[in-house]
Backbone as CSV, one residue per row, in Angstrom:
resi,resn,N_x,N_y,N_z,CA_x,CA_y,CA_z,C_x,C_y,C_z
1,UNK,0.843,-1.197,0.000,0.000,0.000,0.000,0.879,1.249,0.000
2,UNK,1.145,1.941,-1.035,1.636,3.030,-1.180,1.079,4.429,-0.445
3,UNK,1.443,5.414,0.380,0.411,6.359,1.005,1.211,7.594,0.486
4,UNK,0.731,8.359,0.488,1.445,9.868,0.256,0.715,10.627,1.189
5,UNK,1.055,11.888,1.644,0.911,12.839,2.567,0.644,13.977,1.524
6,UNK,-0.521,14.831,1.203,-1.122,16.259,0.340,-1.369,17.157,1.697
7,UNK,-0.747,18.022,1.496,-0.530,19.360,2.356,-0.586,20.508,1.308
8,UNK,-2.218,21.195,1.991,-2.850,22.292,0.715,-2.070,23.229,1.416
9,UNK,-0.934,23.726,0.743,-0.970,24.958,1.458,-0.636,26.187,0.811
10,UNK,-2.214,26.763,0.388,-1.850,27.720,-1.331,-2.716,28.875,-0.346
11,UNK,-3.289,28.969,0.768,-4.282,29.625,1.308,-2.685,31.448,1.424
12,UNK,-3.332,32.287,2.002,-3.052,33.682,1.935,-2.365,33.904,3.028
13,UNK,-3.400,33.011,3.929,-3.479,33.527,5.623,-3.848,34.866,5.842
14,UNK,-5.195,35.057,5.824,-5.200,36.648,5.303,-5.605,36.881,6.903
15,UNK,-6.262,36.296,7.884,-6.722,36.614,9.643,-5.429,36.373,10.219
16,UNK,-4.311,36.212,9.894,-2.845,36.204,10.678,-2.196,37.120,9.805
17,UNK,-2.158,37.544,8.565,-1.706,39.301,8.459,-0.372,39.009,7.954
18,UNK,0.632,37.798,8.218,1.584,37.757,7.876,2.465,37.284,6.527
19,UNK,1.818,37.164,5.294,1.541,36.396,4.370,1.312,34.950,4.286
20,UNK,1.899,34.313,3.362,1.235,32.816,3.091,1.941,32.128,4.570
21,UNK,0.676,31.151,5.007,0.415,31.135,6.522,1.346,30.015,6.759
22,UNK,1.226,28.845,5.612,2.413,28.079,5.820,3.549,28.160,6.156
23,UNK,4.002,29.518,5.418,5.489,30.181,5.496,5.920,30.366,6.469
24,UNK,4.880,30.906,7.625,5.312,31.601,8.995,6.148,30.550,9.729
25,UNK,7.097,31.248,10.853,7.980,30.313,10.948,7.912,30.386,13.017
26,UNK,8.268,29.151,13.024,7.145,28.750,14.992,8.881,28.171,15.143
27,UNK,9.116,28.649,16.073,10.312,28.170,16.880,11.614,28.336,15.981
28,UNK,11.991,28.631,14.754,12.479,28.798,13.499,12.410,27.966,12.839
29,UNK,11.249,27.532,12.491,11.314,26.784,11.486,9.458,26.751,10.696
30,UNK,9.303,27.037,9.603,7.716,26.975,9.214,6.735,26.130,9.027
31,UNK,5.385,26.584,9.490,4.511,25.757,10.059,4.585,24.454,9.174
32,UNK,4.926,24.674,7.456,5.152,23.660,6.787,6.299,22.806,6.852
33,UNK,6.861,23.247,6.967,8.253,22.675,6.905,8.277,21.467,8.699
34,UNK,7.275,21.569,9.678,7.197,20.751,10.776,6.372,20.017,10.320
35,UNK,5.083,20.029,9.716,3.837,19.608,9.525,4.166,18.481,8.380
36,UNK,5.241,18.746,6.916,5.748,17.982,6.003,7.029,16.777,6.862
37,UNK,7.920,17.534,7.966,8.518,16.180,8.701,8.390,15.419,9.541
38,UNK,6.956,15.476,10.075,6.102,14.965,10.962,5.634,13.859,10.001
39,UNK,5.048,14.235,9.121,4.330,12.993,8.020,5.559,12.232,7.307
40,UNK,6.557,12.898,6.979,7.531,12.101,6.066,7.951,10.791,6.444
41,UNK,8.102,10.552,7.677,8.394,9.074,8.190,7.759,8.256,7.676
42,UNK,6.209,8.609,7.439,5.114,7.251,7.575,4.915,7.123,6.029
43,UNK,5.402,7.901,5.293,4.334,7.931,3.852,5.629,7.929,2.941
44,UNK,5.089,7.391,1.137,6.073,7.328,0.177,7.210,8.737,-0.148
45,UNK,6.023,9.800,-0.388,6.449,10.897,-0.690,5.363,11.905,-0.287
46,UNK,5.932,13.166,0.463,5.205,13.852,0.603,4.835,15.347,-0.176
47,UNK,3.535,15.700,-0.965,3.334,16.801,-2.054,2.545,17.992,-1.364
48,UNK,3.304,19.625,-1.755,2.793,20.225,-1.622,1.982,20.924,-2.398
49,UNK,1.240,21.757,-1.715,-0.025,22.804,-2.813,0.830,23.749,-2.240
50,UNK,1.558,24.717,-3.400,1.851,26.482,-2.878,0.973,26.953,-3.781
51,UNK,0.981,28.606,-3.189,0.497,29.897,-3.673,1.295,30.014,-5.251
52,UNK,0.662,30.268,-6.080,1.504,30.620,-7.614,3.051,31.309,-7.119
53,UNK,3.691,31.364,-7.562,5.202,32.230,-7.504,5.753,32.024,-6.586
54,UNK,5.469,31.131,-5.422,5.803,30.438,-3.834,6.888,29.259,-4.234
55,UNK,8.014,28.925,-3.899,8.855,28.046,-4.217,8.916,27.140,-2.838
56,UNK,9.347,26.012,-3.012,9.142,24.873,-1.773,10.589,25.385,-0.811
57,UNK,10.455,25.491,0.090,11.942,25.852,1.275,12.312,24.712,1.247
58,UNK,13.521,24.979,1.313,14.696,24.062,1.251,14.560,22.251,2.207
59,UNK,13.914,23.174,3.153,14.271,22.313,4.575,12.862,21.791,4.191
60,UNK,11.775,21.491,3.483,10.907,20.588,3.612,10.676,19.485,2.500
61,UNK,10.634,18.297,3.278,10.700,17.064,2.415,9.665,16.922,1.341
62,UNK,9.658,17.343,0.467,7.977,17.837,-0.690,8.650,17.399,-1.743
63,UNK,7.662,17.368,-2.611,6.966,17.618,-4.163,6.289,18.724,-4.248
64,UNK,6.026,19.936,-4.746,5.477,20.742,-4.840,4.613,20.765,-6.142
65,UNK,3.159,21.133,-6.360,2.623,21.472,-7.145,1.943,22.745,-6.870
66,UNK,1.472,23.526,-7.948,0.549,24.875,-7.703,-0.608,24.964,-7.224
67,UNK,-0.943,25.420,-6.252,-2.671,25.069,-5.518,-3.046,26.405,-6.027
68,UNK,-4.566,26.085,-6.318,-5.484,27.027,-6.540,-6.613,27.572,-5.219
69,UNK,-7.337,28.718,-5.871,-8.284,29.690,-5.288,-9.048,28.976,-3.855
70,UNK,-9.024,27.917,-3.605,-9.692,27.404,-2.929,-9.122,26.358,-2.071
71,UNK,-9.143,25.913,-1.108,-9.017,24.805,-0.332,-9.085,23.296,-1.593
72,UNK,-10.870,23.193,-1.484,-10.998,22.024,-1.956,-10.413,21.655,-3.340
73,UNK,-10.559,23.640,-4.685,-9.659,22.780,-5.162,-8.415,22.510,-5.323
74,UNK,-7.458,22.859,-4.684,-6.133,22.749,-4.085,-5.898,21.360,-3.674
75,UNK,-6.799,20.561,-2.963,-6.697,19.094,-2.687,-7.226,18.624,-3.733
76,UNK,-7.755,18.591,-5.090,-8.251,17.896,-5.658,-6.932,17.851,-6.940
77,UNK,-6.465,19.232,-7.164,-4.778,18.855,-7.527,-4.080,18.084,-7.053
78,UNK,-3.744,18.179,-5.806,-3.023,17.132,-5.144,-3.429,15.802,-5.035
79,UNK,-4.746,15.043,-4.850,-4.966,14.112,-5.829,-4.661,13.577,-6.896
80,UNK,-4.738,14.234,-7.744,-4.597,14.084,-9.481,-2.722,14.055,-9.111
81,UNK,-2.196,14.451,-8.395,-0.883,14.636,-8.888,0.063,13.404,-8.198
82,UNK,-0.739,12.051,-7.639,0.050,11.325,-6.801,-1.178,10.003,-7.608
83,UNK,-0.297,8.792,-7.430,-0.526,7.876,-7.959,-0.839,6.911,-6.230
84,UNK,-0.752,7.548,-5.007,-0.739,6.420,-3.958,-1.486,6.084,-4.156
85,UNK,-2.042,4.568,-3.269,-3.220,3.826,-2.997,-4.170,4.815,-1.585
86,UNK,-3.224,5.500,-0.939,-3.841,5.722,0.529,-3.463,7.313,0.500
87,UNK,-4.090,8.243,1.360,-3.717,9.966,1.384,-3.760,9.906,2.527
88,UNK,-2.801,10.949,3.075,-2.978,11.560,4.310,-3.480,13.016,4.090
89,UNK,-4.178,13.669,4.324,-4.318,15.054,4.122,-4.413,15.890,5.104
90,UNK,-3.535,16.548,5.547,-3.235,17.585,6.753,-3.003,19.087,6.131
91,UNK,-3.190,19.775,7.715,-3.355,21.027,7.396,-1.755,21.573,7.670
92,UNK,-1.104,22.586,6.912,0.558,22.856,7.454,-0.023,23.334,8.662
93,UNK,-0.980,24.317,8.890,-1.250,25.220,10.056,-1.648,24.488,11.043
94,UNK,-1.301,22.897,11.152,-1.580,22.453,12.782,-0.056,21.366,12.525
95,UNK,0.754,22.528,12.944,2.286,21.795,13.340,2.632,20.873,13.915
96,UNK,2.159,20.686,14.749,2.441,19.779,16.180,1.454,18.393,16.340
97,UNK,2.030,17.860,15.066,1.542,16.298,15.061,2.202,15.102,15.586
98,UNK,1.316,14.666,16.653,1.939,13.378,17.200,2.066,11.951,16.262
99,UNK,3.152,11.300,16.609,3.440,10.397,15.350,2.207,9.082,15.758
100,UNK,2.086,8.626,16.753,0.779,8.085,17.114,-0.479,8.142,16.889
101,UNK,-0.920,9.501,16.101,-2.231,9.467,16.091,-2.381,9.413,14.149
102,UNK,-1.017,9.552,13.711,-0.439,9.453,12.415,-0.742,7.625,12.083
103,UNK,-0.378,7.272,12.848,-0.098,6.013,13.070,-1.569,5.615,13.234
104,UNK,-2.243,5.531,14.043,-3.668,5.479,14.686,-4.328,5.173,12.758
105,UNK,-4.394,6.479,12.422,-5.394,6.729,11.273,-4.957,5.940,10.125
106,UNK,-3.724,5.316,10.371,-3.375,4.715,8.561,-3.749,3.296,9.073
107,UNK,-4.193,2.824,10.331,-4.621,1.939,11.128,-6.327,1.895,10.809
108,UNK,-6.724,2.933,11.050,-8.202,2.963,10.779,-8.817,2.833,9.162
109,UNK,-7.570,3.291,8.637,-8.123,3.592,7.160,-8.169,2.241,5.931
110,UNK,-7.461,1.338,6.758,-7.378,-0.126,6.457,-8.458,-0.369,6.342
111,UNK,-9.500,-0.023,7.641,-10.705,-0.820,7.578,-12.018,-0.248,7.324
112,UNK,-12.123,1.110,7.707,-13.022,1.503,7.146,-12.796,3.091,5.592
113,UNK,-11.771,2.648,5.175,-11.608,3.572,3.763,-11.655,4.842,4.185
114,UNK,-11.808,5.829,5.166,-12.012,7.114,5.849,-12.067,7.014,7.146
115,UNK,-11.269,8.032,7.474,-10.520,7.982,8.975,-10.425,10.026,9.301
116,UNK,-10.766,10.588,10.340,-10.209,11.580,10.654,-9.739,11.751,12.229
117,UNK,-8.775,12.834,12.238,-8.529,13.061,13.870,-9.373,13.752,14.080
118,UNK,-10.108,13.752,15.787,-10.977,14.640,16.297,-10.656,14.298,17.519
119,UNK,-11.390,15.274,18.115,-11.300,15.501,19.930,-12.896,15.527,20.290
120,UNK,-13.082,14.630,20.974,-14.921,15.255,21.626,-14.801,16.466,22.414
121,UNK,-16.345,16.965,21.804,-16.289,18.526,22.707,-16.253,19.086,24.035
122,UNK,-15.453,19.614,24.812,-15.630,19.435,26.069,-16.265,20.971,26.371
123,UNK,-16.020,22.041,25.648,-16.621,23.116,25.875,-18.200,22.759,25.736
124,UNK,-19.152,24.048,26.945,-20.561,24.095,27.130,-20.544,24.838,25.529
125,UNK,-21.611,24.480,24.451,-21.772,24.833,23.785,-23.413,25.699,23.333
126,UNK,-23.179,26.700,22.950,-25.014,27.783,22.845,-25.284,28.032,21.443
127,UNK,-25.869,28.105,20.550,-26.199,28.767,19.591,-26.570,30.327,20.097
128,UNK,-25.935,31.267,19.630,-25.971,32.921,19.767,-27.026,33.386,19.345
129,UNK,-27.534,34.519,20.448,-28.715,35.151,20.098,-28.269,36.353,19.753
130,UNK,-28.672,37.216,18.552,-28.297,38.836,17.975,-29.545,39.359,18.362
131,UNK,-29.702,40.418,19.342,-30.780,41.469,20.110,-30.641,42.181,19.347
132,UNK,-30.002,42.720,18.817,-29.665,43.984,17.533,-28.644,44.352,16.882
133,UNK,-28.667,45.032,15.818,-27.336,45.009,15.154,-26.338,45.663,16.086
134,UNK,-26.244,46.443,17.285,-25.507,47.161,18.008,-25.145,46.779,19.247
135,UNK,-25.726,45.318,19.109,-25.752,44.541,20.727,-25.039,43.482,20.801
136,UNK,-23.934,43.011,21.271,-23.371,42.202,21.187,-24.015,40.840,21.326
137,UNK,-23.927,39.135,20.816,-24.408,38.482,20.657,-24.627,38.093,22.289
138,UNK,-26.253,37.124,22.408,-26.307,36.927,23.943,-26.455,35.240,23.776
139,UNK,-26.320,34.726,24.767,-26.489,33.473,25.114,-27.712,33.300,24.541
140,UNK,-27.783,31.758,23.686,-29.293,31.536,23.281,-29.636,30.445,23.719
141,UNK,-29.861,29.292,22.218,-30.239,27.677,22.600,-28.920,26.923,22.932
142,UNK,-28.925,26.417,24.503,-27.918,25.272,24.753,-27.683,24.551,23.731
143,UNK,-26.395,24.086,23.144,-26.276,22.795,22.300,-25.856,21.616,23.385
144,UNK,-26.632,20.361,23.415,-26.036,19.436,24.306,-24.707,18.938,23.418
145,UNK,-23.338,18.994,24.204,-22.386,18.738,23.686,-21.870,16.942,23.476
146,UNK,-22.734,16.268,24.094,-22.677,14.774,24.223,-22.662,13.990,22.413
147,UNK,-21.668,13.411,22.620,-21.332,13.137,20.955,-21.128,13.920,20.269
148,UNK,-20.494,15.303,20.471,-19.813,15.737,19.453,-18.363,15.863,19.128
149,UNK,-17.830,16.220,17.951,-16.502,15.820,18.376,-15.993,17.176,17.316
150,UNK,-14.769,17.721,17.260,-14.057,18.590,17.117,-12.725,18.049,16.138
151,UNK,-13.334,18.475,14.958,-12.727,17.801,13.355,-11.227,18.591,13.835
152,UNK,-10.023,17.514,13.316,-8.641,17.922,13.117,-8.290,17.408,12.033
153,UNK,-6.683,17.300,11.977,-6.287,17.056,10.277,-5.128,16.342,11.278
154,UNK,-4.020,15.069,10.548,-4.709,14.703,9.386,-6.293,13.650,9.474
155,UNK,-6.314,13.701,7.954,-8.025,13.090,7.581,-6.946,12.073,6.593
156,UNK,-7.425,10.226,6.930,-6.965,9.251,5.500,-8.308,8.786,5.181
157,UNK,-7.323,8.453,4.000,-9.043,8.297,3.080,-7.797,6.911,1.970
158,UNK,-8.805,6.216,1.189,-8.584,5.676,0.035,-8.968,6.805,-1.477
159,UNK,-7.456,6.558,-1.625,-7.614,7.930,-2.919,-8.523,8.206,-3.922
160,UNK,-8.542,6.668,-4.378,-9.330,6.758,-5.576,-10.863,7.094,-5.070
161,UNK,-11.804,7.007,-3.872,-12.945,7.193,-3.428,-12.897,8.720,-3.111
162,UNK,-11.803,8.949,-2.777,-11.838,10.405,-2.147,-11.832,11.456,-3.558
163,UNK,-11.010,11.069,-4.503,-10.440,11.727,-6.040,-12.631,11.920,-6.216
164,UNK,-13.354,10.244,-6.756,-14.247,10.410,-7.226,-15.574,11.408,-6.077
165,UNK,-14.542,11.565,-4.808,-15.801,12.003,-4.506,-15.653,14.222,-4.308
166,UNK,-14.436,14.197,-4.809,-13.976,15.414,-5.227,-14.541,15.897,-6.686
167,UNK,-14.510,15.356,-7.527,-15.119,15.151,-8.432,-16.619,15.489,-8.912
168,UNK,-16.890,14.699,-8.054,-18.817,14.572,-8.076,-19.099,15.623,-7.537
169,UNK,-18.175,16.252,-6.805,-18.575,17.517,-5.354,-18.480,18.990,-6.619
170,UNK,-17.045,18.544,-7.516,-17.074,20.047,-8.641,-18.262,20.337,-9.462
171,UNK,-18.759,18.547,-9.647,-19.867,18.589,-10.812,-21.168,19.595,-10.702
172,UNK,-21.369,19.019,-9.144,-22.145,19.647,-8.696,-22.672,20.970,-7.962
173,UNK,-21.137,21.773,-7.743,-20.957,22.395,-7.090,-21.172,22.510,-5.958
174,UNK,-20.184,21.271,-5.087,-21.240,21.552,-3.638,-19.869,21.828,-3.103
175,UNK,-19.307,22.562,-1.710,-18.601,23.326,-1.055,-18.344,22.348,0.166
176,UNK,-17.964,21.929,0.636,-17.219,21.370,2.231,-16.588,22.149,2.766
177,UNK,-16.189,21.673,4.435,-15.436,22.410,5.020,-14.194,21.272,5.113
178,UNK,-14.692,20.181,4.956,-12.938,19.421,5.029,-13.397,18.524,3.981
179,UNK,-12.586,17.485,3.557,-12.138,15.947,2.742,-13.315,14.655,3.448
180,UNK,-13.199,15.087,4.677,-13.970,14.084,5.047,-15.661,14.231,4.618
181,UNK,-16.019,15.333,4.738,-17.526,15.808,4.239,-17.830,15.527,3.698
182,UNK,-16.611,15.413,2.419,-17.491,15.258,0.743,-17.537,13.763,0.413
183,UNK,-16.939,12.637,1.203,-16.849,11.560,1.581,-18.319,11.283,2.291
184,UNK,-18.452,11.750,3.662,-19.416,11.543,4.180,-20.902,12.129,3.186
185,UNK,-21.074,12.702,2.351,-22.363,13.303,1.396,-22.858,12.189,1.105
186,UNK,-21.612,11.622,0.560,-21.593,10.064,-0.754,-22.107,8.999,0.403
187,UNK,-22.202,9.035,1.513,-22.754,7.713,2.548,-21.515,6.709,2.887
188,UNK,-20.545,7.459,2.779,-18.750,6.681,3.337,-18.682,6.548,4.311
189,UNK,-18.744,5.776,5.266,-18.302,5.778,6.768,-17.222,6.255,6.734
190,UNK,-17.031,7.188,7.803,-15.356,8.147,8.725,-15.256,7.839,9.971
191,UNK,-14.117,7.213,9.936,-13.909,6.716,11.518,-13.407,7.946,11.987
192,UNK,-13.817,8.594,13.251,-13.270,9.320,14.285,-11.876,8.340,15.095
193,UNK,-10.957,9.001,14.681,-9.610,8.785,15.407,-9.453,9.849,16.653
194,UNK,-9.128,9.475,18.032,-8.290,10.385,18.677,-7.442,10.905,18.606
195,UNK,-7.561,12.570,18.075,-6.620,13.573,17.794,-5.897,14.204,19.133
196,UNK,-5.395,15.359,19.244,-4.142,15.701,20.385,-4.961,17.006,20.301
197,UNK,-4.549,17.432,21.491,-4.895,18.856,21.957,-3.964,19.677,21.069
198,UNK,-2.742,19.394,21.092,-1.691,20.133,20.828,-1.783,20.244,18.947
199,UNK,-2.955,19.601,18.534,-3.185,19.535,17.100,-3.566,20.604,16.921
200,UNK,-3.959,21.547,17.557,-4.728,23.081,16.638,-4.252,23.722,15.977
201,UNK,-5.014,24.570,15.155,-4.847,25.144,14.419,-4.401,26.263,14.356
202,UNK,-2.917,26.851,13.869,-2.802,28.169,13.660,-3.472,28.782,13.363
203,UNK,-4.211,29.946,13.852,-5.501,30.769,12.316,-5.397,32.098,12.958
204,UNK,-4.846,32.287,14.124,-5.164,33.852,14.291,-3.810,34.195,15.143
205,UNK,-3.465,35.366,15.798,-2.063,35.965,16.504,-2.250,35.125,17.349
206,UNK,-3.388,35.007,18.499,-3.134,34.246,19.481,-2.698,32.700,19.490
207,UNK,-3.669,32.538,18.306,-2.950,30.922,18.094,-1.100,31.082,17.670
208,UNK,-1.306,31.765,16.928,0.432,31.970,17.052,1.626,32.424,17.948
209,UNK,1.155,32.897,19.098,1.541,32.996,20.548,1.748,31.922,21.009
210,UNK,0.546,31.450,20.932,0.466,29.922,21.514,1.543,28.561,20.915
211,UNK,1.468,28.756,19.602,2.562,27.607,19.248,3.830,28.096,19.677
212,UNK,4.170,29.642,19.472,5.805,30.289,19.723,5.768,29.414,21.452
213,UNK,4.704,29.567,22.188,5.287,28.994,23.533,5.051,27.580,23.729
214,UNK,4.641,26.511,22.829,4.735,25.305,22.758,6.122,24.488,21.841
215,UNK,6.135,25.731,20.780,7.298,24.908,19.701,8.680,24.341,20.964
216,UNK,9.403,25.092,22.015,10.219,24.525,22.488,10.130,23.195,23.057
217,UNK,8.893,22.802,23.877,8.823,22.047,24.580,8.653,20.436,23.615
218,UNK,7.491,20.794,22.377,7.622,20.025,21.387,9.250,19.663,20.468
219,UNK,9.718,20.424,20.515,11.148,20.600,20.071,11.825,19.275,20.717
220,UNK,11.565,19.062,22.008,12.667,18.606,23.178,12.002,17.152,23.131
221,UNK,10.697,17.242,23.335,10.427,15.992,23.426,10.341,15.127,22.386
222,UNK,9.432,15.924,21.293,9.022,14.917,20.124,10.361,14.880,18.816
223,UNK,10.835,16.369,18.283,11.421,16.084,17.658,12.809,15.033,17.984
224,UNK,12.948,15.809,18.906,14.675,15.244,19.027,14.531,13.542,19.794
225,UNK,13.317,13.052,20.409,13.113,11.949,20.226,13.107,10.995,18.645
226,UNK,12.534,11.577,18.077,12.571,11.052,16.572,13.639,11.460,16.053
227,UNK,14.532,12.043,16.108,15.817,12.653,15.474,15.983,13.416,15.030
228,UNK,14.665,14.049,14.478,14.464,14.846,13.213,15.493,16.298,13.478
C-alpha cells in the first residue's frame, strides 16, 4: 500500500496578516516545513499545494505542485498529482503532530476507507442570540455537547474514493469544510480517530503565541526523540 501525505498549502493567511500562513515560521522553522517532517516518516512521498510564484523551502521534504483559489480545489490537484493507494491530508497550520495518532489513522483507514482526527467537545456549547445590530451576541439555545466531536487534520481516506468524490462535489458544485464531508455526502463511513490537543490550528495571533510557547517544549520531546 503506497500512502502519500497532500498538504494544501496555497491559502493567503489573510486573519494572521503575515503572508502565506504556511510560510510563517514557529520556533524557526515553518509551520510547513514541521507539519511535512512529521508525516515524512510514515508515507512514500510527501506533495505540496503552494500559492503561484511560492517556491518549496529548502528544509521541507515535498513535491510541490501549484494550488489554486480554494481549499478544496487545491486538494483535488493534489490528488490528481500522486498515484498512492492511501492519502494523508493535513493542514501545514496544525504543526504539532503526534506520530501516534499518524499512526492510529493509517490503522483505521485499512478498515473503514475514511478515517479523521478529532477531539470530543468538552466546551458548554449555545447557539448565539443577535438582540440587535448594536448589541453584542447573547447566550441563546444550549447545544447538548454529548457526541460531538471537534474535526482535526490529518483526515486518510482511500484515494481513488476520495479523487471520485472530489469530483462529483465540482460537478455539482457543492462546497465542504474538510475531505472528510465530501466523503461523508456520498454515505462513506469516517472513523473518528483520537486527535491531540496540541493539534490546533494556527488561524489567528493568538494561536500563534500559543505555538511560539509550545514549539520549544515540542522541540525537546518529540522532535529530538525522533531525530528529526
Amino acid at each position: 500500500m503506497k500512502v502519500a501525505a497532500l498538504i494544501p498549502a496555497a491559502g493567503s493567511g489573510t486573519r494572521l496578516g503575515l503572508g502565506p500562513k504556511a510560510l510563517v515560521k514557529v520556533g524557526g522553522r515553518t509551520l510547513l516545513a514541521r507539519s511535512a517532517a512529521a508525516l515524512a516518516p510514515h508515507v512514500a512521498e510527501v506533495l505540496v499545494a503552494l500559492p503561484p510564484g511560492e517556491e518549496l523551502p529548502a528544509d521541507v521534504p515535498a513535491r510541490a505542485v501549484v494550488g489554486s483559489a480554494t481549499r478544496q480545489a487545491t486538494v483535488l490537484a493534489l490528488l490528481r498529482a500522486t498515484d498512492a493507494d492511501t492519502v494523508l491530508i493535513h493542514d501545514a497550520a496544525r504543526p504539532f503532530l503526534p506520530p501516534g495518532v499518524v499512526l492510529a489513522l493509517l490503522a483505521a483507514v485499512q478498515t473503514t476507507g475514511a478515517a479523521t482526527a478529532a477531539l470530543p467537545v468538552a466546551d458548554t456549547l449555545v447557539q448565539a442570540a443577535h438582540p440587535g445590530a448594536a448589541a453584542p451576541p447573547h447566550w441563546g439555545t444550549l447545544t447538548p455537547r454529548e457526541g460531538l466531536w471537534a474535526v482535526q487534520t490529518p483526515q486518510a481516506f482511500r484515494r481513488l474514493a476520495l479523487l471520485a468524490a472530489h469530483e462529483a462535489a465540482l460537478s455539482d458544485g457543492y462546497a465542504a469544510t474538510d475531505d472528510a464531508g465530501l466523503l461523508a455526502r456520498l454515505g462513506q463511513a469516517v472513523a473518528l480517530v483520537p486527535g491531540d490537543a496540541r493539534l490546533f490550528k494556527v488561524t489567528t495571533p493568538g494561536d500563534l503565541a500559543l505555538a511560539q510557547a509550545l514549539a520549544p517544549v515540542w522541540d525537546a520531546q518529540i522532535w529530538n526523540a525522533e531525530g528529526v
